[in-house]
N, C-alpha and C positions, 0 to 999 in steps of 0.2 A: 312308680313302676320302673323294673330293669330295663336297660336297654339292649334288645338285642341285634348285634350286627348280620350282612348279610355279607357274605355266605360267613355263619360264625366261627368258623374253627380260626380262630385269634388266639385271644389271652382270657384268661382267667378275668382280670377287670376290665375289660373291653366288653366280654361277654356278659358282664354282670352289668356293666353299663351302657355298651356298648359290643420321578421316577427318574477340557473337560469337552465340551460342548458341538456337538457332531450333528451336520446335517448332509443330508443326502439327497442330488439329483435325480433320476429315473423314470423309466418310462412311466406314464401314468395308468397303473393298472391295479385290482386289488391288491396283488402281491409286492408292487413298488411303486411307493407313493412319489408324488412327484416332492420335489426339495419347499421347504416352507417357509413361508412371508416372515419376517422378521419377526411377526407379535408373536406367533405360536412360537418359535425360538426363546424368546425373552419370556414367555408366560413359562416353559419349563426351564429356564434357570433360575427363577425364581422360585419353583418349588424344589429345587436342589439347595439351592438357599437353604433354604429351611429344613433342609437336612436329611432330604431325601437321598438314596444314592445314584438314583438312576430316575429320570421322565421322560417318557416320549406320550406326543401327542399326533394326532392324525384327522385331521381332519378331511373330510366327503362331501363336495358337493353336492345338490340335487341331483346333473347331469352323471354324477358317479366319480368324480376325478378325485384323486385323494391327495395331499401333501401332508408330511409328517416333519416333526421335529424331533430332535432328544437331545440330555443335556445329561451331564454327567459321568458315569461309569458305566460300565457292562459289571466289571470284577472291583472289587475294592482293593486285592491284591493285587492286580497286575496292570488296573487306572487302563481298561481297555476303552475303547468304542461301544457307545450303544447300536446294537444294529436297529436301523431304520424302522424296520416292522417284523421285530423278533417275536417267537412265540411267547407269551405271559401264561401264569395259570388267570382264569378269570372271574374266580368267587363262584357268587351268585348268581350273576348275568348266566349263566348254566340254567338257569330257573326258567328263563324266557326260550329256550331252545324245546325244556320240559314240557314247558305249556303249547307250543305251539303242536307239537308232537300228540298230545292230547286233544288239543281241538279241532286237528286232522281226524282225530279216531271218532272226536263227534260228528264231524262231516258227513263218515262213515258209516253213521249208526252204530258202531263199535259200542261207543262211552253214550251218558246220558250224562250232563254235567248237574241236574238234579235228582239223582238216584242214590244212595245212600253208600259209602264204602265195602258196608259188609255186602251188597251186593255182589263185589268183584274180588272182595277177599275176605270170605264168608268165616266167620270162624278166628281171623291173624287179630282183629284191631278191638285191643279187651284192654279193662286196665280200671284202677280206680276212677269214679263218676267220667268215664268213656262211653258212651252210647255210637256204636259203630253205625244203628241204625237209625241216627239223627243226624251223621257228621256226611255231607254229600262231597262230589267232587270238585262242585263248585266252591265249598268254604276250603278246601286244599288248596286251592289253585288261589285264594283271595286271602289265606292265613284266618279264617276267620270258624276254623274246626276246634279251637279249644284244645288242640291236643298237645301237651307238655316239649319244651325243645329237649332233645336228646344230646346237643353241644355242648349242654353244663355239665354232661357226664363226661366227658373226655378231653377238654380241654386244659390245660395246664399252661404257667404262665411261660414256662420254655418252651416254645413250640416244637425243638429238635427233641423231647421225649416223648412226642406221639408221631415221629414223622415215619419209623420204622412198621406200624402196626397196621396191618389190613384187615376191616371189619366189614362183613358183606352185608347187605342192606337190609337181611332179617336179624343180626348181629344190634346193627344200628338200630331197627327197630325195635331190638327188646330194652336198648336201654332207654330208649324213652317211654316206652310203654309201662317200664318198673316205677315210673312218677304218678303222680295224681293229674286228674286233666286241669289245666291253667281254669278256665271257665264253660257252661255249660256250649255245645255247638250253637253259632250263631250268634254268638250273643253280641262280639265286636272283632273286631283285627287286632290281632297281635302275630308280629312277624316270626314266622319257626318253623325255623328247617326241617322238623321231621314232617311237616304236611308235603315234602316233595321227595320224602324218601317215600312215603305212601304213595305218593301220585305215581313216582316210577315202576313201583311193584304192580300198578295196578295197570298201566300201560304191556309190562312183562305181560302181566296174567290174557289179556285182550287178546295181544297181537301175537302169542307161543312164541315171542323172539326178545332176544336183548337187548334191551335200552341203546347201548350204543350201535347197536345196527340200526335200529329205528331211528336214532339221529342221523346217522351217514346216511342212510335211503334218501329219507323224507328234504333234511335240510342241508346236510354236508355236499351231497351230489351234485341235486339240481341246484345250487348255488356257485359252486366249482368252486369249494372254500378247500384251500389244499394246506392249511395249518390248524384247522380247529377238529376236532376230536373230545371224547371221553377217554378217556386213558384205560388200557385193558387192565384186567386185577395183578396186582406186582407190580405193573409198571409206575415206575418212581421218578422218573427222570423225565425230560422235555425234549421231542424228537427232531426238531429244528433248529436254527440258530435262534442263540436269548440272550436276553440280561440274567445274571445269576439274583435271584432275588431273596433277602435280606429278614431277619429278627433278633430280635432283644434275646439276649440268652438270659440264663439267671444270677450271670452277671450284670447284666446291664448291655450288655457290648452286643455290637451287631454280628449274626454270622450268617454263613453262607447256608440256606434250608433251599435250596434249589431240590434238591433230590429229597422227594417229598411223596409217601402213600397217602396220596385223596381220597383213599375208598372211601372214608367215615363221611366224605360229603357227599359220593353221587351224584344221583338226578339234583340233587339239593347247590352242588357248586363244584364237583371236582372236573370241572374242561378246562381244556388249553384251545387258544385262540390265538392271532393277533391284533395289534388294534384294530388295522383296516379291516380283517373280515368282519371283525364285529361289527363294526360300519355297517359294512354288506349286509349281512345279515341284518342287523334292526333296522336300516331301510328296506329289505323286500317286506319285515311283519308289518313293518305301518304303509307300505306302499298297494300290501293286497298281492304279493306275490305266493307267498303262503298258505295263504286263507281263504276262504271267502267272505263275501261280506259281513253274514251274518254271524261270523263267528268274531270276525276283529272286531265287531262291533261289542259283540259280549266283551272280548279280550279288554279293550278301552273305555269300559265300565267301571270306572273306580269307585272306591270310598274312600275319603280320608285317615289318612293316617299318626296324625300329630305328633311326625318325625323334624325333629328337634334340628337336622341338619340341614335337609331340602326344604326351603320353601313351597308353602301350600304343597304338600305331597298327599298323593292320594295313590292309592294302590288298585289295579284290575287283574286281568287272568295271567300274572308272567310277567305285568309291566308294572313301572311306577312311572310317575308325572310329576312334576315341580312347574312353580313358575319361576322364569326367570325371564334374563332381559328381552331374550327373542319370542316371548309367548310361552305355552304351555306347551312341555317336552315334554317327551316320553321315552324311557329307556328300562336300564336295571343295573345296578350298580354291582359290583363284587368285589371282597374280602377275604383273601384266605393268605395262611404265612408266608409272607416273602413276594406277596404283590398284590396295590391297591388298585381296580380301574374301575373308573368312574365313566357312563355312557350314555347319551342323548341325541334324541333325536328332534329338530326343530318341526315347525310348524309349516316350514318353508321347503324342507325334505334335505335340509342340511345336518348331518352326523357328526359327532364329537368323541372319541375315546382318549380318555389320558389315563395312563399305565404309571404308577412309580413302584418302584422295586423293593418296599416297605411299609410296612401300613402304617398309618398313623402313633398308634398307642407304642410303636418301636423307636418312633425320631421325637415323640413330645414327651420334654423333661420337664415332668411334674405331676403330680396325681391325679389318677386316674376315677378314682372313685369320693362321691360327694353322698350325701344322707339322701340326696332324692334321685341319685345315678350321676352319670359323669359330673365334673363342676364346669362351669361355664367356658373357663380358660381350655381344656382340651377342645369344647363341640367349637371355640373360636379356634382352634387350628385345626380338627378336622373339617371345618369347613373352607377351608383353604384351598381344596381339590376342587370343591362346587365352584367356589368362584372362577378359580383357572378354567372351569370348563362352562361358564358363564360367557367371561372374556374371548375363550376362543371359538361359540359358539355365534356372538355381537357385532367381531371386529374382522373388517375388510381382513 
């Protein structure tokens, strides 16, 4: 089985398979992390090492306190400063902002997380062996609706020749829906992005408002996150200070894809964050600040996923879980061109984001693709960010 990454607008065989040295003092607040104990230092020049351009890491207390590191660059041409806790795009992790947004609306009696799709978008969701009135909101929100990824239609292995195009979320829906469905609804999980380009539409359709109002209301606001956002349509660029972030061209050579149209991801991965908010944010969803009980509780519902990179990874409503050295975490990780972050939450209410400013399949020299999906030597260097954020997750 292919592997598919999240958020996937990568590469071509990523898709098919699958952040010198600057730290910073400051007050201790979401927006500036206090300066960072030497391991988280030394954990992101070690992923510079290996060929990253840029890492910062951040780490959050229980009590809220954050300190962060970065190693690196900001620019490759100009060997600048990483800032401290610059905005990133953040994949996937977009997915869990989705979800929570959603299971507000169940709160609400808006949504019914076992009701069928064509209920709330009676008529949009057809296609070869599609049964819209089998696939509920809950197999969206858990990947488990069977319905085809729409990122193998767009992706290319130069990222800079889809970074220009803005595709609007029925646009994106037709191209997945021009597929066959992977397997009947329910049958198992398989991770794909077009289940959260529907979860958004179907959010739109609820609430008569715009996904990204509905995230500034609901979690932007009452969180007082002042760098995370959805990006309005057109907007290509990153509205705070960042790292410029990085890919493989079709040369080989890394370039600058900062200035980048997400549309094609959406509700599915096109937000900008920075480390610490993400913090913030995945500690208020597992703290209950968000939600009610009854609904985190569905949210941390998983199934296993037999992801080949997290240990024991198991997926629920928006979140994924790994075990690792400090217990079973929960977060959601994200991918998109020109920046990898990886994000967890402990068992103790200790948060971890690491940001590097290239994805993996951009800094590993050697192939990408093996007869049964990636070959072992890549998922042994994308696993390289798990463990960084193992380490700074373990260690005083």
């Amino acid at each position: 089985m292919k592997y598919t990454p999240k958020f996937a607008v990568i590469t071509t065989a990523l898709a098919a398979s699958l952040a010198f040295t600057a730290c910073t003092s400051q007050a201790a607040t979401k927006d500036a992390p206090e300066e960072a104990p030497k391991v988280l230092t030394g954990i992101a020049e070690r992923l510079v090492e290996k060929g990253y351009p840029g890492a910062i890491i951040t780490r959050t207390s229980p009590d809220g306190t954050a300190e962060t590191a970065t190693a690196g660059t900001a620019d490759l041409a100009a060997d600048t400063p990483i800032p401290a806790d610059g905005e990133v795009r953040i994949g996937s992790a977009s997915k869990t902002f989705s979800a929570v947004v959603a299971l507000q609306l169940v709160e609400e009696g808006l949504l019914e997380l076992d009701r069928s799709v064509d209920t709330y978008l009676p008529g949009i969701i057809k296609g070869e062996g599609i049964d819209p009135k089998a696939i509920t909101v809950r197999q969206l929100l858990q990947h488990t609706s069977g319905l085809p990824e729409y990122t193998t239609e767009v992706i290319v292995n130069e990222a800079s020749a889809d970074r220009d195009i803005y595709r609007s979320p029925r646009d994106v829906l037709d191209l997945a829906l021009g597929q066959p469905a992977i397997f009947p609804a329910g049958e198992r999980h398989q991770y794909t992005n077009t289940n959260y380009i529907v979860l958004g539409l179907i959010i739109e359709r609820v609430t008569q408002r715009p996904l990204a109002e509905q995230i500034h209301d609901r979690i932007v606001t009452p969180l007082d996150l002042k760098h995370t956002y959805l990006p309005e349509p057109g907007e290509t660029g990153l509205r705070g200070e960042h790292p410029l972030g990085y890919h493989k061209d079709a040369k080989g050579e890394l370039r600058d894809v900062t200035e980048y149209d997400s549309s094609t991801a959406w509700a599915s991965g096109a937000m900008v964050s920075t480390p610490a908010e993400l913090n913030t944010f995945m500690k208020a969803v597992l703290d209950g600040e968000l939600l009610e009980p009854a609904e985190l509780d569905q949210m941390l519902t998983g199934i296993p996923t037999g992801d080949k990179i997290i240990p024991g990874s198991t997926y629920g409503l928006g979140l994924e879980s790994g075990e690792l050295g400090a217990g079973t975490a929960w977060g959601h990780n994200g991918y998109i061109p020109g920046y990898q972050t990886i994000n967890t939450v402990a068992e103790d209410g200790t948060a971890v984001t690491i940001t590097t400013t290239a994805l993996p399949p951009a800094i590993y020299d050697g192939p990408l693709d093996g007869l049964d999906g990636p070959p072992e030597e890549f998922l042994d260097f994308a696993r390289l960010s798990i463990d960084a954020l193992d380490e700074a997750l373990s260690t005083p």
